[in-house]
C-alpha positions in Angstrom: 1.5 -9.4 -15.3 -0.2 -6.1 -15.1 -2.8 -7.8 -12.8 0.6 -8.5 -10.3 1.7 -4.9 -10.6 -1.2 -3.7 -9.1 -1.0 -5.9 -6.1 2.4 -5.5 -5.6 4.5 -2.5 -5.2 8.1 -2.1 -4.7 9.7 1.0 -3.3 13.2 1.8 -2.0 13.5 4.7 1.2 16.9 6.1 1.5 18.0 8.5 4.4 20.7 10.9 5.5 21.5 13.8 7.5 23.2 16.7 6.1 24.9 19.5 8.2 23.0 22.7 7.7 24.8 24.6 10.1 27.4 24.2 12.6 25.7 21.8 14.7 22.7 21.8 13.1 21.6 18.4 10.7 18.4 18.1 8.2 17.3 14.8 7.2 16.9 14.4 3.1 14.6 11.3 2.1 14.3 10.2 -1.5 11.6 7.8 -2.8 12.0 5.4 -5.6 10.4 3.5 -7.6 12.2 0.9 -9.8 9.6 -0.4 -11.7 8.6 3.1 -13.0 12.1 4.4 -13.0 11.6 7.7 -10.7 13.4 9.1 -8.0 12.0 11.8 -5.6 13.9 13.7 -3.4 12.0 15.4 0.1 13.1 17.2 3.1 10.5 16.3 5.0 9.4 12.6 6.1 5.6 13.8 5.9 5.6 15.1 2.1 7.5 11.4 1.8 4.8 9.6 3.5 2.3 11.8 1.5 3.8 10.5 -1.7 4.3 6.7 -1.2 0.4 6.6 -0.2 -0.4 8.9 -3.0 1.6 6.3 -5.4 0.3 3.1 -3.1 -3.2 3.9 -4.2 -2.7 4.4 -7.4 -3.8 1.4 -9.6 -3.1 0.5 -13.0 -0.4 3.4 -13.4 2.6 2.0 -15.8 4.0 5.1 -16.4 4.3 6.8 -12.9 1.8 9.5 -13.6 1.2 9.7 -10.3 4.0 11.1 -8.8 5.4 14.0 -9.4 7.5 14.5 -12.6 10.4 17.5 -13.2 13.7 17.7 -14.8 16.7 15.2 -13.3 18.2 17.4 -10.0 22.0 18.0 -10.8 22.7 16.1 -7.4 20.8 13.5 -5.2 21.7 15.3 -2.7 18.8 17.9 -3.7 15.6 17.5 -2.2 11.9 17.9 -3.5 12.5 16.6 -7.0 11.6 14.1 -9.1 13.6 12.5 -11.9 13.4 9.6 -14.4 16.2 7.3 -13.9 18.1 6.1 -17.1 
């Protein structure tokens, strides 16, 4: 089993734009990771992109030490976070 988790990872991208202005629109990404159960939030798709390779080379890493780990973000809407899903 462990021998599959390093050759296989699995790793859901969402998207969305949120109106920071009047006309103006951000994109918020979050990364997660089932199998570990985090969720991290970014505002950026290049700090996303850092991550997901930082986590893709990881090997052997049950416990998501890897990523970054803080306290649950009030929303998902918030960005640059990281929390353990329940």
């Amino acid at each position: 089993m462990l021998e599959e988790r390093l050759h296989y990872r699995a790793c859901i991208v969402r998207a969305w734009r949120e109106q920071v202005g009047q006309t103006e629109h951000d994109w918020r990404l979050t990364l997660e990771v089932p199998s570990l159960g985090v969720r991290q939030g970014f505002s950026s798709f290049q700090d996303l992109v850092d991550s997901l390779r930082l986590h893709l080379a990881m090997t052997g890493d049950a416990d998501g030490a890897g990523m970054q780990h803080a306290a649950p973000a009030a929303t998902p809407e918030e960005t640059n976070h990281t929390e353990r899903l329940a």
